[in-house]
TIKOL-248159 format. One record per atom (N, C-alpha, C, O): residue number from 1; residue in three letters; x negated, z, y negated; chain; atom name. Coordinates in steps of 0.1 Angstrom, whole numbers, plus 2048, in hexadecimal, padded with zeros to 3 digits. Layout:
TIKOL-248159
R pos code   u   w   v unit site
R NUM  ala   X   Z   Y    A   CA
...
This chain:
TIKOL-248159
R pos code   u   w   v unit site
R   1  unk 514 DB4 816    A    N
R   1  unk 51D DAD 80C    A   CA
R   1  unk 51E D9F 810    A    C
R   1  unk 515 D98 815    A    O
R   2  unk 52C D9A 80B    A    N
R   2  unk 52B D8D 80E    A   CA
R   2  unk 532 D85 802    A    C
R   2  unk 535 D8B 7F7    A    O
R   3  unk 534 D79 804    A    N
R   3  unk 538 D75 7F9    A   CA
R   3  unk 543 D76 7F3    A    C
R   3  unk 544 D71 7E8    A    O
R   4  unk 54D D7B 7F9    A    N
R   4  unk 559 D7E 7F4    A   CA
R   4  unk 558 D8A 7EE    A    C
R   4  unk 558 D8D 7E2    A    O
R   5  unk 557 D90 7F6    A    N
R   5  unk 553 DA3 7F1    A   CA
R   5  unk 547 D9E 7E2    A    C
R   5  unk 549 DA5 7D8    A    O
R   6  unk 53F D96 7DF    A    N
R   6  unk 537 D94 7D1    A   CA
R   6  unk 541 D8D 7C9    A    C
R   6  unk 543 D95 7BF    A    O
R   7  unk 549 D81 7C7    A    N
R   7  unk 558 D82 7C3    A   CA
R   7  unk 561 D89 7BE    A    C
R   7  unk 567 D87 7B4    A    O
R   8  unk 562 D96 7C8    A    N
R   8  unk 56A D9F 7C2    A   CA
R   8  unk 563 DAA 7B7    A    C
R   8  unk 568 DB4 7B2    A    O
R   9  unk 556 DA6 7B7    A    N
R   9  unk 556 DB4 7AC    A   CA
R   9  unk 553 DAD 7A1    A    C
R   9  unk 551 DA1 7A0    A    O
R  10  unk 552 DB6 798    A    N
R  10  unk 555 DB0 787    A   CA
R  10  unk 548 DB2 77B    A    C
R  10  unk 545 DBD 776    A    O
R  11  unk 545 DAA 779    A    N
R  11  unk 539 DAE 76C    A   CA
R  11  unk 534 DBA 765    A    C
R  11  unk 53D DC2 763    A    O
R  12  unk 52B DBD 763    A    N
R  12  unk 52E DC9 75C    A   CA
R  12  unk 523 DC8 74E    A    C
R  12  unk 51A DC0 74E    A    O
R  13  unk 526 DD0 744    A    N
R  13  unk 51A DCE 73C    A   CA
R  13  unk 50B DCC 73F    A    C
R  13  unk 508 DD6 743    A    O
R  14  unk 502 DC5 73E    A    N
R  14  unk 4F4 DC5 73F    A   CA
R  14  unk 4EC DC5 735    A    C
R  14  unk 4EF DBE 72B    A    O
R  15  unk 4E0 DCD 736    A    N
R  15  unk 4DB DCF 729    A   CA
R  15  unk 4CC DD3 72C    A    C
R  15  unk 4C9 DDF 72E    A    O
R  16  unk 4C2 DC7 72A    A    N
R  16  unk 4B3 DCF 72B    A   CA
R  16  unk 4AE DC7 739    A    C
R  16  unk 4B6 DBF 73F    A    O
R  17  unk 49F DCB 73C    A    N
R  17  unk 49B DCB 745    A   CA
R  17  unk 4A0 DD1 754    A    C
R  17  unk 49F DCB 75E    A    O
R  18  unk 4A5 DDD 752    A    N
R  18  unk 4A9 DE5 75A    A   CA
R  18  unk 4B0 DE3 760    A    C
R  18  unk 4B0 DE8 76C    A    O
R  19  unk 4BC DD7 75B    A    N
R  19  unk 4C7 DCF 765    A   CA
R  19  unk 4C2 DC1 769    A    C
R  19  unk 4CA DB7 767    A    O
R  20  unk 4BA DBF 76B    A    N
R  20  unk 4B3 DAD 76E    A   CA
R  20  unk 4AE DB6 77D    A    C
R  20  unk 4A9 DC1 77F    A    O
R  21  unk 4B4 DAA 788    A    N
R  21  unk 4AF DAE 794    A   CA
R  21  unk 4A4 DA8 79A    A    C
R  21  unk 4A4 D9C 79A    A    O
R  22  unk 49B DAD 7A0    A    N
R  22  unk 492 DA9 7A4    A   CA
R  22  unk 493 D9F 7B3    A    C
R  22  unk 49B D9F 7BC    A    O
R  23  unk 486 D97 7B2    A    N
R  23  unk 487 D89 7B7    A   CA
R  23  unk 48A D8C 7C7    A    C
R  23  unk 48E D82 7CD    A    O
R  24  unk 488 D99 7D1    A    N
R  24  unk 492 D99 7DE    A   CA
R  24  unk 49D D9A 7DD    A    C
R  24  unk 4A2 D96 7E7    A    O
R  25  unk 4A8 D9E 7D2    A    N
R  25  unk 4B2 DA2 7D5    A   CA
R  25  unk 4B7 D96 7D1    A    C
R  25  unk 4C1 D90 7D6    A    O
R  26  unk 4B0 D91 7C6    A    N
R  26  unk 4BB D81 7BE    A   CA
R  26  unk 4BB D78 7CE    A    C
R  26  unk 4C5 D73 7D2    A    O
R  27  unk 4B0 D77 7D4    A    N
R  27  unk 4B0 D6B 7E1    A   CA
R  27  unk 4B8 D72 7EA    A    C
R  27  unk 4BE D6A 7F1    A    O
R  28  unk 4BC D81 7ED    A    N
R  28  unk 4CA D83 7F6    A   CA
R  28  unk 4D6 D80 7F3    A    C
R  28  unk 4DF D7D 7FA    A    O
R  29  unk 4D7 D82 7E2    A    N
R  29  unk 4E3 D7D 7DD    A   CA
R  29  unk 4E5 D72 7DC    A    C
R  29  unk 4F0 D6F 7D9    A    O
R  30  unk 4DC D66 7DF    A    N
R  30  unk 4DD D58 7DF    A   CA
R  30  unk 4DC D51 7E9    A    C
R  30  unk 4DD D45 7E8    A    O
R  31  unk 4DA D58 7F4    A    N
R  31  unk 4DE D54 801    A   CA
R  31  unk 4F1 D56 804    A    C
R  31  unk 4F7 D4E 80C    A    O
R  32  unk 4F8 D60 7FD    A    N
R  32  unk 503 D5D 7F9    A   CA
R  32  unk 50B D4F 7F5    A    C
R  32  unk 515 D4B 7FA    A    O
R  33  unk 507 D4C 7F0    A    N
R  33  unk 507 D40 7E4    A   CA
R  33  unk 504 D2E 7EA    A    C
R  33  unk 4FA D27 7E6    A    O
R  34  unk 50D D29 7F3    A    N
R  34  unk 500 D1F 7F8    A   CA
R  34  unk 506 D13 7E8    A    C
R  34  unk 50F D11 7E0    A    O
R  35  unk 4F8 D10 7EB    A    N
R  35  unk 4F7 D03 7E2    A   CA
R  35  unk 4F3 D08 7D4    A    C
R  35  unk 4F2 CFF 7CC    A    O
R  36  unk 4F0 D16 7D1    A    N
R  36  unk 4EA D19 7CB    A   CA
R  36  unk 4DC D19 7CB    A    C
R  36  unk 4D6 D19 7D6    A    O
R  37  unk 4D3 D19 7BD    A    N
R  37  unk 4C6 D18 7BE    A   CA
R  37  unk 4C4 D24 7B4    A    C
R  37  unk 4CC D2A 7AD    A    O
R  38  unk 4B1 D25 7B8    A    N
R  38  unk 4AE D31 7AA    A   CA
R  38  unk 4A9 D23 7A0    A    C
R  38  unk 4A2 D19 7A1    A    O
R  39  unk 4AE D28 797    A    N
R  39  unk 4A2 D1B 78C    A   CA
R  39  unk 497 D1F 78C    A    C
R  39  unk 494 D29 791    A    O
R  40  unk 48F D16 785    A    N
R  40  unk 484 D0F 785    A   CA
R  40  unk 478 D23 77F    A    C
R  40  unk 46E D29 784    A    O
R  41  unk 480 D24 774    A    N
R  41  unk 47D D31 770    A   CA
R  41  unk 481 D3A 773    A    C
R  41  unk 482 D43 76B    A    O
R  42  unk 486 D3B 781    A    N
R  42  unk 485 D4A 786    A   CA
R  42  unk 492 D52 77E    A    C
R  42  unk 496 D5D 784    A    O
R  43  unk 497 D4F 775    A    N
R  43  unk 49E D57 76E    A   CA
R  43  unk 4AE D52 76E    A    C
R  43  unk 4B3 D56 764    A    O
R  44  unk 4B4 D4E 775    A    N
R  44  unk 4C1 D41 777    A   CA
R  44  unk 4C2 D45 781    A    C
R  44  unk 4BB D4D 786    A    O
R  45  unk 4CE D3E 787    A    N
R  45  unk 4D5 D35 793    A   CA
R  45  unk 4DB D2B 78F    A    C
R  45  unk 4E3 D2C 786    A    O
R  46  unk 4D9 D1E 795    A    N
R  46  unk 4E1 D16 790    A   CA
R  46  unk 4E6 D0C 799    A    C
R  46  unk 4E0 D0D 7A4    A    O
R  47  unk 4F2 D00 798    A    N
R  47  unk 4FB CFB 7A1    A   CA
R  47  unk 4FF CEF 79B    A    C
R  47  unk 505 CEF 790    A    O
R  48  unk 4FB CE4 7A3    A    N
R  48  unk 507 CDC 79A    A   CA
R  48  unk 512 CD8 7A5    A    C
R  48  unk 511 CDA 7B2    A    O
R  49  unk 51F CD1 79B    A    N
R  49  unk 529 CD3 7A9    A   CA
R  49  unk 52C CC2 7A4    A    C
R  49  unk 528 CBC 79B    A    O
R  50  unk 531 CC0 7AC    A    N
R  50  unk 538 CAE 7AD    A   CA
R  50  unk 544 CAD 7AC    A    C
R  50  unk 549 CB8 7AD    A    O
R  51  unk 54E CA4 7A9    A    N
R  51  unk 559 CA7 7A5    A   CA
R  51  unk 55D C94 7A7    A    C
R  51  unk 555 C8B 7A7    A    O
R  52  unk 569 C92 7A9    A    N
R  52  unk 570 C84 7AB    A   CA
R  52  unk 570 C80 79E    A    C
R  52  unk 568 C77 79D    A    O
R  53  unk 576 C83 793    A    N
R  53  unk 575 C7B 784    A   CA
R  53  unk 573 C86 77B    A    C
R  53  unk 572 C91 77F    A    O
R  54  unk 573 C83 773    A    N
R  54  unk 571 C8B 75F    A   CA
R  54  unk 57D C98 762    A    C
R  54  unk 57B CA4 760    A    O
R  55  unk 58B C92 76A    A    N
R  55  unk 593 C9D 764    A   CA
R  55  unk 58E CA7 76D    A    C
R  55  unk 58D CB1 766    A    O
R  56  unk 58B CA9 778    A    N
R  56  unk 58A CB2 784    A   CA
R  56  unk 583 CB9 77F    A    C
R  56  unk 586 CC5 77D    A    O
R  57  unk 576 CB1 779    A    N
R  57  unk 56C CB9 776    A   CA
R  57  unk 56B CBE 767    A    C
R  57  unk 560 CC0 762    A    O
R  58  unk 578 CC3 75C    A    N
R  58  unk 579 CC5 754    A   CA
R  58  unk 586 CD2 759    A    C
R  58  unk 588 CDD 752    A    O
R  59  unk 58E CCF 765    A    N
R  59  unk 596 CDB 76A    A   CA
R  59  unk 58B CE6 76B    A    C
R  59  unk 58C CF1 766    A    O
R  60  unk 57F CE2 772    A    N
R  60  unk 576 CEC 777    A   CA
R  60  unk 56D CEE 76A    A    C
R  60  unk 565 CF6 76D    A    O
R  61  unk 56C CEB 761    A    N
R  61  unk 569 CEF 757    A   CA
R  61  unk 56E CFB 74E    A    C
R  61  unk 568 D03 748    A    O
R  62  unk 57A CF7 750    A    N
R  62  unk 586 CFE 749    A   CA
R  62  unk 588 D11 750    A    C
R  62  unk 589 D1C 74A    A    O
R  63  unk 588 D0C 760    A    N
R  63  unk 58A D1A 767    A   CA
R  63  unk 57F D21 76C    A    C
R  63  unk 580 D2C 772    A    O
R  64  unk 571 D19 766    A    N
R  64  unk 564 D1E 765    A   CA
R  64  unk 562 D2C 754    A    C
R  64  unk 55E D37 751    A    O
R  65  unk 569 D20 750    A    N
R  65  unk 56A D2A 741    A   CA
R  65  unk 575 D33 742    A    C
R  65  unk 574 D3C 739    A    O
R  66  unk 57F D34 749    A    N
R  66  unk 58A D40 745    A   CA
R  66  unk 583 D4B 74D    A    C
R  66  unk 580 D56 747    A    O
R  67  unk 580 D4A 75C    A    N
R  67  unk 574 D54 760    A   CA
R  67  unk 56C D55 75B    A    C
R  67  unk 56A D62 75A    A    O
R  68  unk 562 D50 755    A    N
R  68  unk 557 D56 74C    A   CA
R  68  unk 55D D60 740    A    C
R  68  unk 559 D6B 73F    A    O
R  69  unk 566 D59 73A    A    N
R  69  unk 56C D62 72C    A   CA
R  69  unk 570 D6F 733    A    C
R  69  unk 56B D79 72E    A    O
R  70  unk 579 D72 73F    A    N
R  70  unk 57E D7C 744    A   CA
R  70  unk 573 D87 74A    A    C
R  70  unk 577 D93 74A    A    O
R  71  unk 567 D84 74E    A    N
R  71  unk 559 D8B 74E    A   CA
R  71  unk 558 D8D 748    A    C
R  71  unk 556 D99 748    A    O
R  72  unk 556 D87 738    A    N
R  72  unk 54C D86 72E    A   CA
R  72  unk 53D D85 733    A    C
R  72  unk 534 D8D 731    A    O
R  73  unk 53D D77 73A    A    N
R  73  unk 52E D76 73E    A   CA
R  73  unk 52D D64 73C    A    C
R  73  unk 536 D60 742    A    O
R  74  unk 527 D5C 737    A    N
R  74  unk 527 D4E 739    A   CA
R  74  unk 51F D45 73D    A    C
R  74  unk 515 D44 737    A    O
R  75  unk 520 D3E 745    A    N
R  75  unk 516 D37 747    A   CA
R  75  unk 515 D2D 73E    A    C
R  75  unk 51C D2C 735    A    O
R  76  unk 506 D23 741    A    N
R  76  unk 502 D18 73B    A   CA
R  76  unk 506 D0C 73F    A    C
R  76  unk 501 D0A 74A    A    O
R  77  unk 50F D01 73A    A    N
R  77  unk 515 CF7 741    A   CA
R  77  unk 512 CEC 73D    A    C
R  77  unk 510 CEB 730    A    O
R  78  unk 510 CE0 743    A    N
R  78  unk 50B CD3 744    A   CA
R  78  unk 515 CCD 74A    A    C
R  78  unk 518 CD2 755    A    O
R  79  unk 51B CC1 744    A    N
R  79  unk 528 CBC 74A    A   CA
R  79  unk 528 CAE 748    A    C
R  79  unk 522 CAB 73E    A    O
R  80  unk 52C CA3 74F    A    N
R  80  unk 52E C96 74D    A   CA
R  80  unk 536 C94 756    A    C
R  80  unk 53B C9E 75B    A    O
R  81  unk 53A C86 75A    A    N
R  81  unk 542 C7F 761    A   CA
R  81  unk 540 C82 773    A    C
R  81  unk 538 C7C 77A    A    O
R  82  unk 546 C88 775    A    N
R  82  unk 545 C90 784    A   CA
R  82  unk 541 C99 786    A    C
R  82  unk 543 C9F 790    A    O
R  83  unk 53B C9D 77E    A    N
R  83  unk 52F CAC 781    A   CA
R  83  unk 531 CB8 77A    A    C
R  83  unk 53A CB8 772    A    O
R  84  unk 52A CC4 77C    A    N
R  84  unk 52C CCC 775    A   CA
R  84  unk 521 CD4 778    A    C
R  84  unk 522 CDB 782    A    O
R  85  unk 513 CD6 76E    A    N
R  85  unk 509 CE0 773    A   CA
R  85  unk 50D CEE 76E    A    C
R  85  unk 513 CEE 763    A    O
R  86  unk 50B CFA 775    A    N
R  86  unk 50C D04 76C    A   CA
R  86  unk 4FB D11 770    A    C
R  86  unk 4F3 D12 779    A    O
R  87  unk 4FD D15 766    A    N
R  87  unk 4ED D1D 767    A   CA
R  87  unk 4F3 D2A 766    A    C
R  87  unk 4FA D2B 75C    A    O
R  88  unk 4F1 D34 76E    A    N
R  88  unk 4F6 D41 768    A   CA
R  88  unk 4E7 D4A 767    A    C
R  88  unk 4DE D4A 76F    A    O
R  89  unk 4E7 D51 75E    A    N
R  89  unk 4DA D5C 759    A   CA
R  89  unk 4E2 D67 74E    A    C
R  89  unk 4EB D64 746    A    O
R  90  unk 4DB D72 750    A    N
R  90  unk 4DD D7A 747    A   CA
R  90  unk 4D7 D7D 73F    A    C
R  90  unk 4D1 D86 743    A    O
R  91  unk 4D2 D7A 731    A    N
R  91  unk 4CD D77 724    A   CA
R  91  unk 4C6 D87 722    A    C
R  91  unk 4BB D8A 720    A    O
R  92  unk 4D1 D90 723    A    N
R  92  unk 4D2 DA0 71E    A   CA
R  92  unk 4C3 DA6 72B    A    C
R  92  unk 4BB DAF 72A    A    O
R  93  unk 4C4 D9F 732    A    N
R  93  unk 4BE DA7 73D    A   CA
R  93  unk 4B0 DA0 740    A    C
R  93  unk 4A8 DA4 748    A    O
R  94  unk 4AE D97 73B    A    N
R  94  unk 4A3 D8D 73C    A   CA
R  94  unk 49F D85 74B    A    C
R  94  unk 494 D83 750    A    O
R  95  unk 4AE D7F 74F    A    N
R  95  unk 4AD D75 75C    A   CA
R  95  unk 4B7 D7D 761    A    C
R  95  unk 4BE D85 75A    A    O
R  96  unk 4B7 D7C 76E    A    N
R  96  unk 4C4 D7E 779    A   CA
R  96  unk 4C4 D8C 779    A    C
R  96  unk 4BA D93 778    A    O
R  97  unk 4D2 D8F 779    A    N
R  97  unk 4DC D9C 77D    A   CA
R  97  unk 4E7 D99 785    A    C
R  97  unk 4EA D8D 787    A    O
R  98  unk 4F1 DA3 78D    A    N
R  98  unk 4F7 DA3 792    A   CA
R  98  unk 505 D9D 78D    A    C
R  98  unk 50F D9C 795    A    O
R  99  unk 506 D9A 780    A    N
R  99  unk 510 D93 779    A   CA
R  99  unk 50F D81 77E    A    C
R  99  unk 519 D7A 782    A    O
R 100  unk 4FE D7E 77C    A    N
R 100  unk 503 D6E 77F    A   CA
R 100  unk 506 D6C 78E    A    C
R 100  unk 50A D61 790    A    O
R 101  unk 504 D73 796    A    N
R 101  unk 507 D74 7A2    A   CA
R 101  unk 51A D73 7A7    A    C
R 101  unk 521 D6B 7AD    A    O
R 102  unk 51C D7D 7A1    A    N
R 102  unk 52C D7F 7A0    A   CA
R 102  unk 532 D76 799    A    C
R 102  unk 53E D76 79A    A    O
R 103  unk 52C D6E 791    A    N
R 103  unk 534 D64 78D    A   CA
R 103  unk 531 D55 793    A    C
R 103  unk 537 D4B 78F    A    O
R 104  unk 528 D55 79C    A    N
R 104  unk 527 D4A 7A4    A   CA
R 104  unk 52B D4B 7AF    A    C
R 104  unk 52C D40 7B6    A    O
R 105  unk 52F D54 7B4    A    N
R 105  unk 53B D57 7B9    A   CA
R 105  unk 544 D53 7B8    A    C
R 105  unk 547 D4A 7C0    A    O
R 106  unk 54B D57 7AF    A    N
R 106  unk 557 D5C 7A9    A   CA
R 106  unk 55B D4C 7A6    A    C
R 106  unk 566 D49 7A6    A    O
R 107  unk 54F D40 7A4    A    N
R 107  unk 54F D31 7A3    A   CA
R 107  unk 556 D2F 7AD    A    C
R 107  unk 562 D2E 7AD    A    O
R 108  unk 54B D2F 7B9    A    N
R 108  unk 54D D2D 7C9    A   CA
R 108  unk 55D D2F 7D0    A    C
R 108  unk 562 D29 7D9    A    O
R 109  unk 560 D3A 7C9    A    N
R 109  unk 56E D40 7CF    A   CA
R 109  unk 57A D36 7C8    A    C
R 109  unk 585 D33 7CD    A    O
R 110  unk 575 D30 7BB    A    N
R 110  unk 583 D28 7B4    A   CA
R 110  unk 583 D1D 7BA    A    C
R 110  unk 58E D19 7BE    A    O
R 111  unk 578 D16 7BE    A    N
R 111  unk 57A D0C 7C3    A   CA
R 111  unk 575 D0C 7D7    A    C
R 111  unk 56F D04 7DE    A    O
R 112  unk 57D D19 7DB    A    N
R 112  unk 580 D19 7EA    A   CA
R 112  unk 590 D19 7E6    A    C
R 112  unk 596 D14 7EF    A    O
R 113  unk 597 D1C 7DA    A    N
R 113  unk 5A5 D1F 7DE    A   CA
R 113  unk 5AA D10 7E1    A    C
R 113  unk 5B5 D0E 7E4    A    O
């Protein structure tokens, strides 16, 4: 798989233990991902991105959130003047699933167009 092909697929419900992936498979899926990290607790991915002024980084804010709503999956965002951190985890699953993955992606791909 690559990272386009992780882009193209789509969220799906998660729910439990059962869908939280374990710690080889989250580091193959994050070798996908450059510039991505695991957090501190093992249970994340997280990114911050840079941006020229407030508005850039309020566009990517904006098309961070209509993709999230359209998953129904959200990340955690931290925003100021150029930046934009985002943390993705799956709450239902207790740390990473194959949702925050696809949606860090799915980041990565808005801002290749």
């Amino acid at each position: 798989m690559n990272a386009n092909e992780l882009a193209a697929l789509h969220c799906q419900p998660r729910h439990g233990a059962q869908d939280a992936l374990d710690a080889a498979r989250a580091a193959k899926l994050l070798l996908l991902l450059p510039g991505w990290e695991l957090h501190a607790d093992g249970k994340a991915i997280i990114k911050d991105f840079r941006f020229a002024d407030f508005h850039r980084t309020l566009g990517f804010i904006n098309a961070v959130g209509f993709m999230a709503n359209h998953e129904d999956h959200h990340p955690d965002m931290e925003a100021g003047y150029g930046h934009c951190q985002l943390l993705w985890s799956t709450h239902d699953a207790g740390g990473l699933s194959m949702n925050d993955f696809i949606c860090a992606a799915r980041v990565e791909a808005l801002l290749a167009r």
